[in-house]
py3Dmol code that shows the C-alpha trace and the ligand (Angstrom):
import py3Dmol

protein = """\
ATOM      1  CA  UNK A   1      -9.086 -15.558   0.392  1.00  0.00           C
ATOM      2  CA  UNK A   2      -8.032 -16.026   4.013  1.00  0.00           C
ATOM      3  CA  UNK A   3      -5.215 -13.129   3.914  1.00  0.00           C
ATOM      4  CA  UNK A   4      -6.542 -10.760   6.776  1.00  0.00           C
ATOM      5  CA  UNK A   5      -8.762  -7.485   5.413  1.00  0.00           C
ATOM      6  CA  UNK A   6      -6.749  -3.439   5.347  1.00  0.00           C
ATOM      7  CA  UNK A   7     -10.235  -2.800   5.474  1.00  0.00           C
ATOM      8  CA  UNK A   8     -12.450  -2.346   9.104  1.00  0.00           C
ATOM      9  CA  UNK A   9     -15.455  -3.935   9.221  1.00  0.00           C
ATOM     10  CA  UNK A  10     -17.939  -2.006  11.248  1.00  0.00           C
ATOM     11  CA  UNK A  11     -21.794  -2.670  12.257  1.00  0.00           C
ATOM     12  CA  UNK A  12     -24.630  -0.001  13.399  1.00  0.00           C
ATOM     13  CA  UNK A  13     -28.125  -0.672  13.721  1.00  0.00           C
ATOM     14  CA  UNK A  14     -27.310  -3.838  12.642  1.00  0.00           C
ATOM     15  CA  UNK A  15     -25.589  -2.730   9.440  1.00  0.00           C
ATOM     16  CA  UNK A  16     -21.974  -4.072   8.778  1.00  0.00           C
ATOM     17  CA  UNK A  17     -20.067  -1.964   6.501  1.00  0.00           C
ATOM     18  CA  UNK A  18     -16.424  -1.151   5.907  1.00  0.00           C
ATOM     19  CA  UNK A  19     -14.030   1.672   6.319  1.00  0.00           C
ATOM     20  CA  UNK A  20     -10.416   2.022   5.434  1.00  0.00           C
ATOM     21  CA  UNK A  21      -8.137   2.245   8.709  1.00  0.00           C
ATOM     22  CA  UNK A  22      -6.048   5.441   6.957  1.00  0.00           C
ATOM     23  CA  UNK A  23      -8.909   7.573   6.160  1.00  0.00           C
ATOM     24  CA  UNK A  24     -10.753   7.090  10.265  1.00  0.00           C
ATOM     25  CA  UNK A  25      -7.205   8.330  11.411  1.00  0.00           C
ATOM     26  CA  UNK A  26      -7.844  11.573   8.962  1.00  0.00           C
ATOM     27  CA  UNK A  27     -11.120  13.022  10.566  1.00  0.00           C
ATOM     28  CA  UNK A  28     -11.937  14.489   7.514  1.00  0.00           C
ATOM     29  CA  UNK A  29     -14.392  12.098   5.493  1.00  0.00           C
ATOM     30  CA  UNK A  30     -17.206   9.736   6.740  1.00  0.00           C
ATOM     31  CA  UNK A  31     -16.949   7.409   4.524  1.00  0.00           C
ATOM     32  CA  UNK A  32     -18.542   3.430   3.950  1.00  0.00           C
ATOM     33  CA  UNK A  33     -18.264   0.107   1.847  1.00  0.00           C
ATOM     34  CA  UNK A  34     -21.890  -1.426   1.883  1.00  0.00           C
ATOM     35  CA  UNK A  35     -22.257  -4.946   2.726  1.00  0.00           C
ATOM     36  CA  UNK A  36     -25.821  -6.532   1.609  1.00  0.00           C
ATOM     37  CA  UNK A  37     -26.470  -6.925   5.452  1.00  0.00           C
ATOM     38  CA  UNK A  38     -30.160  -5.560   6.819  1.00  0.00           C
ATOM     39  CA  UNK A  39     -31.772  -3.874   4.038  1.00  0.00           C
ATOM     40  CA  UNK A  40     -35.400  -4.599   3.003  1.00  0.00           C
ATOM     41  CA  UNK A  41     -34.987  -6.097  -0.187  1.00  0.00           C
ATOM     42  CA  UNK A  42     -35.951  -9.588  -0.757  1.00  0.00           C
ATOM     43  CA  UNK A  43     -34.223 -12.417  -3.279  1.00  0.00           C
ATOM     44  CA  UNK A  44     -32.163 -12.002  -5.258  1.00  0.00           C
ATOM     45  CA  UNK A  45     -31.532  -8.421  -4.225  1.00  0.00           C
ATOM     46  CA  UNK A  46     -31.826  -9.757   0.023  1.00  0.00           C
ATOM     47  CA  UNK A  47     -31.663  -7.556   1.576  1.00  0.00           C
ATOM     48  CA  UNK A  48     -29.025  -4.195   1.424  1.00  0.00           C
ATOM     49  CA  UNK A  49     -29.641  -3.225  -2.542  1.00  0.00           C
ATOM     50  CA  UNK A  50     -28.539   0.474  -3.307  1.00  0.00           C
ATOM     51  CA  UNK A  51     -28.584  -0.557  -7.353  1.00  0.00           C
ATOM     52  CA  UNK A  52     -31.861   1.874  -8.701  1.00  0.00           C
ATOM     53  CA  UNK A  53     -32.077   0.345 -12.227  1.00  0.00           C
ATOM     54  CA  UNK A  54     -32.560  -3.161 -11.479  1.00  0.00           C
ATOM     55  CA  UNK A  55     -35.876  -4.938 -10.915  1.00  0.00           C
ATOM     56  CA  UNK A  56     -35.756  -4.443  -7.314  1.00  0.00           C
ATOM     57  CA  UNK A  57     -38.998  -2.159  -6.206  1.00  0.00           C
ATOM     58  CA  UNK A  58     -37.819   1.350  -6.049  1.00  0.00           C
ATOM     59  CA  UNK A  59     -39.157   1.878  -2.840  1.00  0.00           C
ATOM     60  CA  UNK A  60     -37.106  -0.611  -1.237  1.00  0.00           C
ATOM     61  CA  UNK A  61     -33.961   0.567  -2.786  1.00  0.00           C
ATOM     62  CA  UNK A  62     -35.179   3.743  -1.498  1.00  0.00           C
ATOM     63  CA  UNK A  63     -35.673   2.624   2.563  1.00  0.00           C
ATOM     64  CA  UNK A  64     -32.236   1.053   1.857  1.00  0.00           C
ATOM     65  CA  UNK A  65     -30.628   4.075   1.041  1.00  0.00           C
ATOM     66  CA  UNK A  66     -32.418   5.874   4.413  1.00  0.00           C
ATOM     67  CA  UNK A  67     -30.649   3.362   6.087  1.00  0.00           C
ATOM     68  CA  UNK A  68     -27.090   3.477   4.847  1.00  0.00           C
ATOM     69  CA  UNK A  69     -27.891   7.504   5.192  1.00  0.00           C
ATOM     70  CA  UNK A  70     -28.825   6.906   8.671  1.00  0.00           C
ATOM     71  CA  UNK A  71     -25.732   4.840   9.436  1.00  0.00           C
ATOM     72  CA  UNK A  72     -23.361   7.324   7.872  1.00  0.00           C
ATOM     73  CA  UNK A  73     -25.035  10.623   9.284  1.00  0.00           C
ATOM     74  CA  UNK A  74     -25.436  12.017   6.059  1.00  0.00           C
ATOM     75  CA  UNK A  75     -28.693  14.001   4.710  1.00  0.00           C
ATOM     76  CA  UNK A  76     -30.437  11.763   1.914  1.00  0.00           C
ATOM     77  CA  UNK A  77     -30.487  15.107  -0.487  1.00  0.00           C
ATOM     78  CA  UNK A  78     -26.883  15.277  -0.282  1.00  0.00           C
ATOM     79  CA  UNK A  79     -25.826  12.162  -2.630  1.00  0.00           C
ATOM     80  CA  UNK A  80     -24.364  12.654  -5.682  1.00  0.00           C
ATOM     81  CA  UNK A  81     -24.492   9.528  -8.579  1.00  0.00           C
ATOM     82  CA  UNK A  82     -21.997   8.053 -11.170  1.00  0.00           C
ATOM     83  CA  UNK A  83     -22.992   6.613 -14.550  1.00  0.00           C
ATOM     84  CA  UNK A  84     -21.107   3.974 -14.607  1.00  0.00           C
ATOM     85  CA  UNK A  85     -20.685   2.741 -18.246  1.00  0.00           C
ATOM     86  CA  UNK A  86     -16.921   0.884 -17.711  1.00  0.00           C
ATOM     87  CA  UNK A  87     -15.754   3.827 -19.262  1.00  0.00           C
ATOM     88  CA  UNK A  88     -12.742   6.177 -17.857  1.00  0.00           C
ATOM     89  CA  UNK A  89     -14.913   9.646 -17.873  1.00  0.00           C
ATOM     90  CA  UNK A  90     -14.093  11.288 -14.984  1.00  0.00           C
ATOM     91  CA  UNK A  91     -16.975  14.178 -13.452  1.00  0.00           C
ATOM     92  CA  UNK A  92     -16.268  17.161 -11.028  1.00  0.00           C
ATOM     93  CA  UNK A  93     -19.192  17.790  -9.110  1.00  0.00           C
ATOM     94  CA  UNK A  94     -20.424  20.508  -7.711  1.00  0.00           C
ATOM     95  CA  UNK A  95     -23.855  21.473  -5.437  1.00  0.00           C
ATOM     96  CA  UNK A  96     -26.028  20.833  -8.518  1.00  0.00           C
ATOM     97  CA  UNK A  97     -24.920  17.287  -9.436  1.00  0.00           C
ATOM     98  CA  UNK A  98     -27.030  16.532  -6.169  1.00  0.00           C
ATOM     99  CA  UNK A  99     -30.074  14.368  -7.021  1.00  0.00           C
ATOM    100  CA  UNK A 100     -33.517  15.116  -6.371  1.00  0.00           C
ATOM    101  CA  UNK A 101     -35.012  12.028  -6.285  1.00  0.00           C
ATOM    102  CA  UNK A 102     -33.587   8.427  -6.198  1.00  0.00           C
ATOM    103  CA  UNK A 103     -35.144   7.023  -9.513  1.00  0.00           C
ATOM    104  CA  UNK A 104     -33.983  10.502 -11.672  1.00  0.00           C
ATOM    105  CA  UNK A 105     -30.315  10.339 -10.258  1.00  0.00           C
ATOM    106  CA  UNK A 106     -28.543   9.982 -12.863  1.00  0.00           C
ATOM    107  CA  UNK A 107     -26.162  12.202 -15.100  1.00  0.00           C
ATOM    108  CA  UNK A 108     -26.794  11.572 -18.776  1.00  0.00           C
ATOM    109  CA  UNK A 109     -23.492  11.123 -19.661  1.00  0.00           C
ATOM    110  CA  UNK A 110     -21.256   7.935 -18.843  1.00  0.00           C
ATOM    111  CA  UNK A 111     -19.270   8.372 -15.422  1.00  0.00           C
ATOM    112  CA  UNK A 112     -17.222   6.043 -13.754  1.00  0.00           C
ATOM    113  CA  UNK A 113     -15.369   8.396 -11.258  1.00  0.00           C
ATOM    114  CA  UNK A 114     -16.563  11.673  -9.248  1.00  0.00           C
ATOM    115  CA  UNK A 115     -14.073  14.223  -7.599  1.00  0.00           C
ATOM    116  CA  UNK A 116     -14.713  17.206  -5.147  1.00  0.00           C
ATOM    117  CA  UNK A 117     -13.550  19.125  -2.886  1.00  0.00           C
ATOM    118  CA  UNK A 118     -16.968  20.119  -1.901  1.00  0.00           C
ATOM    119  CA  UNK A 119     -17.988  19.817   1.725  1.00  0.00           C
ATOM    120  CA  UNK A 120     -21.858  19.394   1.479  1.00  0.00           C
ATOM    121  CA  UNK A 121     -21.768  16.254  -1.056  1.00  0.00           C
ATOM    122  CA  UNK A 122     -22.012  12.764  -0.694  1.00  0.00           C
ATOM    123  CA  UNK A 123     -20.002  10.755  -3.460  1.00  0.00           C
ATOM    124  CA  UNK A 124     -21.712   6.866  -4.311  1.00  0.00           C
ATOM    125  CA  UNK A 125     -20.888   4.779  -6.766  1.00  0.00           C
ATOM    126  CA  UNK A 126     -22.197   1.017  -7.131  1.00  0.00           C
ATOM    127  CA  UNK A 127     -20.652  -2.053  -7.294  1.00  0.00           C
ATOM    128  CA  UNK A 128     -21.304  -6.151  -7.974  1.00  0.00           C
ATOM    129  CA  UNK A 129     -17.811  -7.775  -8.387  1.00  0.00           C
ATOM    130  CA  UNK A 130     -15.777  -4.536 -10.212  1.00  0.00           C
ATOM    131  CA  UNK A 131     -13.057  -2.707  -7.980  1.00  0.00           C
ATOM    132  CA  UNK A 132     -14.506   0.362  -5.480  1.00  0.00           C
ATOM    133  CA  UNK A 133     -11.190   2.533  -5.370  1.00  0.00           C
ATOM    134  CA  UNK A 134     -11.242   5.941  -2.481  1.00  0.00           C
ATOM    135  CA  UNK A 135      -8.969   8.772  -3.103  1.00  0.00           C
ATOM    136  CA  UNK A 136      -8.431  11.558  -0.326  1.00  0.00           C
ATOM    137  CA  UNK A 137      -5.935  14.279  -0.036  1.00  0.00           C
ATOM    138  CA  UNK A 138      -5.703  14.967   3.205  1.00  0.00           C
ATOM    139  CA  UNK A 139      -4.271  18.564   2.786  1.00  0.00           C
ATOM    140  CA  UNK A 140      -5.792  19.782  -0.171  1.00  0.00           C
ATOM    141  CA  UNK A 141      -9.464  17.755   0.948  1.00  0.00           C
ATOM    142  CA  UNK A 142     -10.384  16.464  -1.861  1.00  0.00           C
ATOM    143  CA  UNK A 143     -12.330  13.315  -2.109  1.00  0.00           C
ATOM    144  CA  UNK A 144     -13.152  10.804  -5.415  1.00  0.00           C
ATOM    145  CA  UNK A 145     -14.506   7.658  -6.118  1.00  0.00           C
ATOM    146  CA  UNK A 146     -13.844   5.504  -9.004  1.00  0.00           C
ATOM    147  CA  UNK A 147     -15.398   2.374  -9.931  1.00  0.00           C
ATOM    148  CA  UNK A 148     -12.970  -0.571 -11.800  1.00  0.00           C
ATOM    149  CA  UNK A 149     -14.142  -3.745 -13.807  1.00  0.00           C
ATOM    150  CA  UNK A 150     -11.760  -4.971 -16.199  1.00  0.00           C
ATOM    151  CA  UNK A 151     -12.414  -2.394 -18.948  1.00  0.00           C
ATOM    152  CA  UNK A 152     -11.486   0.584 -16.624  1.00  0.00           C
ATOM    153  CA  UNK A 153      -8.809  -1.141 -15.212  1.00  0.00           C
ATOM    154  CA  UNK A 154      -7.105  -1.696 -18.749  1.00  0.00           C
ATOM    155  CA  UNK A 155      -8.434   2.214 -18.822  1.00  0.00           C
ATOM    156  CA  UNK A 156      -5.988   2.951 -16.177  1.00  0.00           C
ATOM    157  CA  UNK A 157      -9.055   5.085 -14.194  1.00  0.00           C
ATOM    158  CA  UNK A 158      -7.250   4.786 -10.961  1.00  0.00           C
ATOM    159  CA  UNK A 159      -4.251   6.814 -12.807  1.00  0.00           C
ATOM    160  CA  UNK A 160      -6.812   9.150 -14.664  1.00  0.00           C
ATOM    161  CA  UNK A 161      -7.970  10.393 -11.149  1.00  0.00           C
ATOM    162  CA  UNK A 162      -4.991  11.077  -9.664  1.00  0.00           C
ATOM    163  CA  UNK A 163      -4.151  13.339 -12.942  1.00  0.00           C
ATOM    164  CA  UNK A 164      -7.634  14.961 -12.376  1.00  0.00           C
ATOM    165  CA  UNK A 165      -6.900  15.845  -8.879  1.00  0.00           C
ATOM    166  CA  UNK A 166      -3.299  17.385  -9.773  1.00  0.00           C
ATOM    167  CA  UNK A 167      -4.702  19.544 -12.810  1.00  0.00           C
ATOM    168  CA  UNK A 168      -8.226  20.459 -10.775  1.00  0.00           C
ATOM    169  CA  UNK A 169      -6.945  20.895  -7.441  1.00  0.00           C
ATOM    170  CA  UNK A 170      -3.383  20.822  -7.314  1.00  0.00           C
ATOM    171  CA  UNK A 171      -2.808  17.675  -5.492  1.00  0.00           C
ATOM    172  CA  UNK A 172       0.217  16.207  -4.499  1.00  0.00           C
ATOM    173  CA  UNK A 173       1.184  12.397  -4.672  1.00  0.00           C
ATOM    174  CA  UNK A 174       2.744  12.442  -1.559  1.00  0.00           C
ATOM    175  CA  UNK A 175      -0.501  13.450   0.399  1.00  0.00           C
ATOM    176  CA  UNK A 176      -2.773  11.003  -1.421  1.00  0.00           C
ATOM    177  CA  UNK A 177      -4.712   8.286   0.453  1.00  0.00           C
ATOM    178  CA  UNK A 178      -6.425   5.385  -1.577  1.00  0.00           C
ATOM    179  CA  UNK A 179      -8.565   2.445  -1.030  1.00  0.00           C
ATOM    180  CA  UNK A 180      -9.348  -0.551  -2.659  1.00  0.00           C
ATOM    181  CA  UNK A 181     -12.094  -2.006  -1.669  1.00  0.00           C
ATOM    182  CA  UNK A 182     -13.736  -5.237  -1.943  1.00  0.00           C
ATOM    183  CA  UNK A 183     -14.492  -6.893  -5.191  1.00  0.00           C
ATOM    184  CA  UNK A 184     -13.911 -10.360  -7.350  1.00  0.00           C
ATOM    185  CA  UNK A 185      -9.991 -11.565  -5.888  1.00  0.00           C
ATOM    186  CA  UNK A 186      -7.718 -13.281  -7.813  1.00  0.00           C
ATOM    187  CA  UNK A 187      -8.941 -16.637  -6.011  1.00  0.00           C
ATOM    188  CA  UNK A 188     -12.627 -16.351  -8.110  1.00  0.00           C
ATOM    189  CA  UNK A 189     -12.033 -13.935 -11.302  1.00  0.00           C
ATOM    190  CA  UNK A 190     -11.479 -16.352 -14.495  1.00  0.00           C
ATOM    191  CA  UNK A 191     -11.173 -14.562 -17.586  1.00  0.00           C
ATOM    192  CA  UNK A 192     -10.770 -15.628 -20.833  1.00  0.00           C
ATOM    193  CA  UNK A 193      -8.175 -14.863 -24.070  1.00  0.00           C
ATOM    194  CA  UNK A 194      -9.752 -11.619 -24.592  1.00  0.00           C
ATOM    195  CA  UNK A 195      -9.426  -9.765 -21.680  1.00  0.00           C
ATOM    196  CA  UNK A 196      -5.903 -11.693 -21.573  1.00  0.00           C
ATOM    197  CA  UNK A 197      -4.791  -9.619 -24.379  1.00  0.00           C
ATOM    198  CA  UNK A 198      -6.411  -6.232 -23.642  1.00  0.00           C
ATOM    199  CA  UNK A 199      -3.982  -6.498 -20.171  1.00  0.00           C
ATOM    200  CA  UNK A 200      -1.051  -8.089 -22.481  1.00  0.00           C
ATOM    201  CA  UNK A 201      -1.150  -4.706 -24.329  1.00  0.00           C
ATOM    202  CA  UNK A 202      -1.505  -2.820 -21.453  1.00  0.00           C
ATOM    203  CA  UNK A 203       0.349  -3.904 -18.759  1.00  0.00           C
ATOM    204  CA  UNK A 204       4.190  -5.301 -18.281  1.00  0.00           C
ATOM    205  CA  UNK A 205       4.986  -7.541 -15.171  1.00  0.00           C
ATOM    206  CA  UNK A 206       1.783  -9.366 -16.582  1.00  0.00           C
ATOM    207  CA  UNK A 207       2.484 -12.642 -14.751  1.00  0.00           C
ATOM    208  CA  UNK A 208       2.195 -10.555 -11.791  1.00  0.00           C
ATOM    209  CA  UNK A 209      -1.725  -9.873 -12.896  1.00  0.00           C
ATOM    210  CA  UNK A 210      -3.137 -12.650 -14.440  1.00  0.00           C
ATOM    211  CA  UNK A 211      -1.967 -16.748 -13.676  1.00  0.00           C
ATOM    212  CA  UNK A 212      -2.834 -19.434 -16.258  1.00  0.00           C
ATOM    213  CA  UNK A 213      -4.920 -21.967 -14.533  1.00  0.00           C
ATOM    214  CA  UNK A 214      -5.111 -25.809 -16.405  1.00  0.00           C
ATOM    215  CA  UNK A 215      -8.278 -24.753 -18.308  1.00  0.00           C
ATOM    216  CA  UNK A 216      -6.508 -22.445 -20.279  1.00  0.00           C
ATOM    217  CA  UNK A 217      -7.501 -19.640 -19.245  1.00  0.00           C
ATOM    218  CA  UNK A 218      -6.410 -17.118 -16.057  1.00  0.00           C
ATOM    219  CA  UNK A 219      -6.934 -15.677 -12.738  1.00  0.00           C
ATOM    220  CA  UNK A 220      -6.790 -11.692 -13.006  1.00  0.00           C
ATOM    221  CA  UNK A 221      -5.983  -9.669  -9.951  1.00  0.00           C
ATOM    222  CA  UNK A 222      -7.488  -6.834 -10.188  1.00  0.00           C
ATOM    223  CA  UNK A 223      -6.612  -5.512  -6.879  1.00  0.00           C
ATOM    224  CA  UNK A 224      -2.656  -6.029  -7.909  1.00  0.00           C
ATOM    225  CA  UNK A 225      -2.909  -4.353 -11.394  1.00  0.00           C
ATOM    226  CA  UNK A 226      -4.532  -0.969  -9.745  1.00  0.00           C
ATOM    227  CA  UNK A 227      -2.093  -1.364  -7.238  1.00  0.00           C
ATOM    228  CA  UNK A 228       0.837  -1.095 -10.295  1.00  0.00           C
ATOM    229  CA  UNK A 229      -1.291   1.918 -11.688  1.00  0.00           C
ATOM    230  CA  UNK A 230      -1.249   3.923  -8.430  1.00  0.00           C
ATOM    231  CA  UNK A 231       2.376   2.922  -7.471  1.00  0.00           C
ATOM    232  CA  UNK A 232       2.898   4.449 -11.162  1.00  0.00           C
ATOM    233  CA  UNK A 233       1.615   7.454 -11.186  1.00  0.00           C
ATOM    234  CA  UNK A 234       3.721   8.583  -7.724  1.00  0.00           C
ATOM    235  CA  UNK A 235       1.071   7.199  -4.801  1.00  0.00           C
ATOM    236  CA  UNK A 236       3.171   5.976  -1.981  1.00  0.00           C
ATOM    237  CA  UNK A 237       2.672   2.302  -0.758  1.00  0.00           C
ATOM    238  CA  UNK A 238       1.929   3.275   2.628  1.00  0.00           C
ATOM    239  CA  UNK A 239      -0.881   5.311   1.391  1.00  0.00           C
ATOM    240  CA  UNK A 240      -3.077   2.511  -0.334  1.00  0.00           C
ATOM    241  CA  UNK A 241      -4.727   0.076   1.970  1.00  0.00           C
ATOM    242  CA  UNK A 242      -6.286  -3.123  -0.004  1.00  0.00           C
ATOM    243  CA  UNK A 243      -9.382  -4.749   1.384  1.00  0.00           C
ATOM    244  CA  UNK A 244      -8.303  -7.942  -0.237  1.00  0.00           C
ATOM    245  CA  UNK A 245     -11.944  -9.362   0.342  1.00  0.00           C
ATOM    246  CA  UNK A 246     -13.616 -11.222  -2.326  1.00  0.00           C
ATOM    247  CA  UNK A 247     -16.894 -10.238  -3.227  1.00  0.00           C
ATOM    248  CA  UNK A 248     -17.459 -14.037  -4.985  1.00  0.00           C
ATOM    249  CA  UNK A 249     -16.009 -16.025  -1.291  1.00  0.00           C
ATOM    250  CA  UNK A 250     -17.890 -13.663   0.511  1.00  0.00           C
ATOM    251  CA  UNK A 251     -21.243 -13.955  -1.303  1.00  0.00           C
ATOM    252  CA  UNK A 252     -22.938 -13.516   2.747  1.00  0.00           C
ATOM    253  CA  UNK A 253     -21.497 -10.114   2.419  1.00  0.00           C
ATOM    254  CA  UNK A 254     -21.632  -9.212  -0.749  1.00  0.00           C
ATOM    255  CA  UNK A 255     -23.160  -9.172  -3.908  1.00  0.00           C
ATOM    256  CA  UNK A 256     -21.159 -10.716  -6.473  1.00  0.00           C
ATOM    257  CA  UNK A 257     -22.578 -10.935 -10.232  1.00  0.00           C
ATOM    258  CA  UNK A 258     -20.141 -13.649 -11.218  1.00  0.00           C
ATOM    259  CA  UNK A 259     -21.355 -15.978  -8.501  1.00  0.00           C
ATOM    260  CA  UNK A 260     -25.094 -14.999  -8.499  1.00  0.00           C
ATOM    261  CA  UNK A 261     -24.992 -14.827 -12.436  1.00  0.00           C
ATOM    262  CA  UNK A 262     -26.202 -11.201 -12.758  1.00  0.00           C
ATOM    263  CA  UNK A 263     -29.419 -11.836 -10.776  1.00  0.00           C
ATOM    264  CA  UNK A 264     -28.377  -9.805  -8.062  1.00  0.00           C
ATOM    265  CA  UNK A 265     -28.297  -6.350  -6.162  1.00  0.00           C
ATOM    266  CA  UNK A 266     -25.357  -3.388  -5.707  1.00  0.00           C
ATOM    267  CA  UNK A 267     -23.084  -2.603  -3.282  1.00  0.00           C
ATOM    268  CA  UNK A 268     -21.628   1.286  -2.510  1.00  0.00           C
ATOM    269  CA  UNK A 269     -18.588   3.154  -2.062  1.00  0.00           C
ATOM    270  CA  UNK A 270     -20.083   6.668  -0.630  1.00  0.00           C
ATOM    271  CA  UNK A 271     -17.426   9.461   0.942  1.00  0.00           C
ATOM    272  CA  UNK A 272     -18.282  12.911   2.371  1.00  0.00           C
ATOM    273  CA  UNK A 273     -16.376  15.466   3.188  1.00  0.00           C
ATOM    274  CA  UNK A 274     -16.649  16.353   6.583  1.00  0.00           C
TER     275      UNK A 274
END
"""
ligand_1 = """\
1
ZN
Zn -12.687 -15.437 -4.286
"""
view = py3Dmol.view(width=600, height=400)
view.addModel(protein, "pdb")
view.setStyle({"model": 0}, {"cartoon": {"style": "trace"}})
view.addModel(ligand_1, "xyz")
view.setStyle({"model": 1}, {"stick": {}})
view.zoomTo()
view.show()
């Protein structure tokens, strides 16, 4: 995909990362899409790998982590981990949900997307192809993270936040900011009859989403389809930015577990409350 990026690319320390143009303007959040650029891991996982359960050696992952830390100005013993299962289960967290140490980080339960309003945390979620999306309400200062493949797409997790943050913290549309951040495009992401149908009984304005190519099969945008959920559920198109970068084109940059056929590392989404 050649279309020009919402998102900023940025480099420290020799780190390139993103940010999202409408959430620098806030002051309120530091906030960063990884790239795989200047980490210590070696192959597959060369060289910026944040994923902890993969074959990687934990002590890399660990010096990587330091280093996006570093970057961001964050404290280390401030992030806070998903679960991510592809599921739609949606965590509050609070000063305990910190983790101790990188390899235990996990909550037990599935979680694909974390909320608070809590200063002192650092939100991450992980990423190899699936859709990072940012929330911030700039009034009420609340911050999430969500993480959407396919299944919580057709979950509609992007809509299930924005009901969390109304019910928890009394959010309103109008003062919601949310990115979408880099992932498999439309260009790369073939899918097959299956997922076809889960987004046929999901979606309307399907030919929007998902073109037939000559193979018969299609070419899901998952960037468009949370898009439609957002614009749904009352978030103003101003507010959401769209990276529109394609974690598959831009294997340099990113991990993609399509084009690297699962042998590879994770990208973050991490936001903190400033
Ligand atoms: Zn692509």
């Amino acid at each position: 995909m050649n279309k020009s990026s919402g998102f900023t690319l940025r480099e420290k320390n020799g780190v390139l990362y993103y940010t999202i143009p409408s959430f620098d303007r806030t002051n309120l959040v530091k906030h960063m899409f990884t790239t795989r650029v200047k980490g210590v891991s070696e192959f597959p996982f060369a060289s910026l790998n944040l994923g902890i359960n993969r074959e990687d050696k934990i002590e890399n992952v660990k010096e990587n982590f330091k280093i996006v830390c570093n970057v961001l100005d964050v404290s280390i013993d401030s992030l806070v981990f998903s679960n991510q299962v592809h599921g739609t289960n949606i965590k509050i967290v609070d000063d305990e949900d910190v983790c101790e140490e990188i390899l235990s980080l996990h909550p037990e339960e599935g979680v694909d997307g974390l909320l608070t309003n809590k200063r002192d945390l650092t939100l991450c979620t992980f990423y190899a192809d699936c859709v990072p999306i940012f929330f911030l309400d700039y009034k009420k200062k609340v911050i999430g993270l969500a993480h959407a493949g396919w299944r919580g797409t057709v979950g509609k997790i992007a809509g299930k936040m924005i009901d969390k943050m109304i019910e928890t913290y009394d959010c309103n549309t109008d003062n919601i900011l949310v990115g979408i951040g880099p992932s498999i495009g439309p260009c790369c992401y073939e899918v097959d009859e299956i997922v076809y149908e889960k987004f046929n009984n999901n979606f309307t304005n399907l030919e929007k989403l998902l073109i037939s190519n000559d193979k018969g099969k299609w070419f899901l945008d998952l960037w468009a389809a949370n898009m439609l959920i957002l614009k749904c559920k009352g978030i103003l198109d101003k507010n959401i930015t769209v990276s529109r970068l394609c974690t598959s084109c831009n294997n340099d940059k990113f991990y993609s577990y399509r084009k690297e056929n699962g042998e590879t590392g994770r990208l973050a989404a991490i936001i903190h409350l400033i």
